[in-house]
Structures are given as structure tokens and as C-alpha cells.
Residue, then its C-alpha position, 0 to 999 in steps of 0.5 A: x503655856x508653861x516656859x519650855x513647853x515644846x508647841x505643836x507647831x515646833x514638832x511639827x517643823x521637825x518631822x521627817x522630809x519623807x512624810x510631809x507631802x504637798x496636799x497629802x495628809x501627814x501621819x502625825x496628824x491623822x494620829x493626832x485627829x484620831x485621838x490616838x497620837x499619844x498612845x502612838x507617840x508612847x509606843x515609839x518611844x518604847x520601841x526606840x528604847x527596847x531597840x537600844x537596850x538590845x542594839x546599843x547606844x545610837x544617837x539617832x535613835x535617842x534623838x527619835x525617842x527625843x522628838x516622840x517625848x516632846x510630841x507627848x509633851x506638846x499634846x499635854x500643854x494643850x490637855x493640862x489646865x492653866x493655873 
């Protein structure tokens, strides 16, 4: 893996306290099983950003189009070939 790459692993640590759930199945990762994770992923980060070109600049939200980025780019380093 490249230098800098953001794991699966690592965004997985960062998601929301309110959606991890003893025994339940997270969200993100029924996304991810489905194969839809990043159309999802990309869809966020659309709406974030629509958000704040209507609402405003809001840190919350940039680091929420942030961590949606880094799922986009956790699932493209295990999709891309090594060189």
C-alpha cells in the first residue's frame, strides 16, 4: 500500500459511537458487503457539500465530507494494482 493511504481499518475506528452496536451489523459495512459503499460514500460527500454551499462553512461538516474522502480512498487501495 502506497504512503499515506487511509486502511479500512483506521476509518472504521473513526465512525460515529451511535452506529456501532454489540453483535449488530454496522451501516458501513452492510454498504461495504453490498458493493455499494462507494456510490454511497460519494453521495455523502455531495450532500455535505451542497449543504455548505447553501448553509455556510461548518467544520462538522467538512470533516464529515473528510471521512467519507478517506472511505473512497480506503476502498481504492485495496481495488488499485500494486505496481
Amino acid at each position: 500500500m502506497s504512503e499515506g493511504l487511509i486502511t479500512w481499518e483506521s476509518v472504521k475506528k473513526k465512525g460515529s459511537e451511535h452506529y456501532k452496536s454489540k453483535g449488530g451489523v454496522e451501516p458501513i459495512d452492510l454498504y461495504r458487503s453490498l458493493g455499494i459503499l462507494d456510490s454511497f460514500a460519494l453521495g455523502s460527500i455531495i450532500k455535505y457539500a451542497s449543504r455548505q454551499a447553501r448553509k455556510g462553512l461548518n467544520s462538522d461538516d467538512c470533516l464529515k465530507i473528510k471521512h467519507y474522502a478517506d472511505i473512497l480512498i480506503s476502498s481504492l487501495s485495496v481495488k488499485e494494482p500494486k505496481p
